[in-house]
C-alpha positions in Angstrom: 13.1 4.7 19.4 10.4 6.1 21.0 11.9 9.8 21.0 11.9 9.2 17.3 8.3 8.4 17.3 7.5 11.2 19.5 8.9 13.5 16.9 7.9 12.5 13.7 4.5 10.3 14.1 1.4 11.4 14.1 -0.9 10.0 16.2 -4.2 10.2 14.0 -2.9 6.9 11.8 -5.2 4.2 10.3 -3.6 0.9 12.4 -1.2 -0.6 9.4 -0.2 2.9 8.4 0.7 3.6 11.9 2.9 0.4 11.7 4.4 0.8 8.8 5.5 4.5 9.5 6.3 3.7 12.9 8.2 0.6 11.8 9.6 2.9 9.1 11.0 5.8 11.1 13.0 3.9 13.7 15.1 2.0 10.9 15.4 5.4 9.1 16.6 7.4 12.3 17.9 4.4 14.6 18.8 1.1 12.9 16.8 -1.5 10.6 17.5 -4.2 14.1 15.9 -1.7 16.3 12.9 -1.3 13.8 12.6 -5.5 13.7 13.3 -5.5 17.4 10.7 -3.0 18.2 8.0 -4.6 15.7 8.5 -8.2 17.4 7.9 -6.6 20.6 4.9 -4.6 20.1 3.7 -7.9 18.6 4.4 -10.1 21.5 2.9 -7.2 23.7 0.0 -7.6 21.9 0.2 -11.3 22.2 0.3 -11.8 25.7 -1.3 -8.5 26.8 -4.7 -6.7 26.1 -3.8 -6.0 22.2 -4.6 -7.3 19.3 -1.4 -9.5 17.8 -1.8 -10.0 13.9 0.4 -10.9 11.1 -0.6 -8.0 9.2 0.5 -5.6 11.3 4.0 -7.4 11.0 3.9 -7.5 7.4 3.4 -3.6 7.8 6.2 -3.1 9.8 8.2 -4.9 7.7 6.9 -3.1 4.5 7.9 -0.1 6.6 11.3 -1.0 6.9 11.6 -1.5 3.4 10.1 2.0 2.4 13.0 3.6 4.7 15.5 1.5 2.5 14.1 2.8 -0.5 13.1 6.4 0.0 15.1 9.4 1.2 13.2 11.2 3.5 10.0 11.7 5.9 7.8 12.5 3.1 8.3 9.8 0.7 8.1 7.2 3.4 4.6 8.5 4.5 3.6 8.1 1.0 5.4 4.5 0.8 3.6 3.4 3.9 -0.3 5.3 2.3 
């Protein structure tokens, strides 16, 4: 997962984009689990760490999961997730 992210996301992301890409691109190039799995976590990171936990953020990541379902590649999810 993060190889993925170290490829493909840019770094220079509004916060929800940045979820919802990042969210995006791990169930487009790993699995829709890992993309879940990793959005939970960086949420409970957040939690219980110096972050900022919020339910938007989540909802991005999961709108991020669905753009991967429903576009075909890197460019159309970047505009799914804009």
């Amino acid at each position: 997962m993060a190889k993925t992210l170290r490829q493909h996301l840019t770094a220079d992301l509004p916060d929800k984009s940045a979820h919802c890409l990042a969210a995006g691109l791990i169930a487009r190039y790993c699995s829709t689990a890992e993309a879940h799995l990793a959005a939970a976590g960086k949420e409970l990171r957040d939690l219980f760490g110096r972050g900022d936990a919020s339910g938007a953020d989540w909802q991005a990541s999961r709108i991020g999961i669905r753009c991967a379902r429903q576009t075909q590649d890197d460019e159309a999810l970047s505009r799914c997730c804009s």
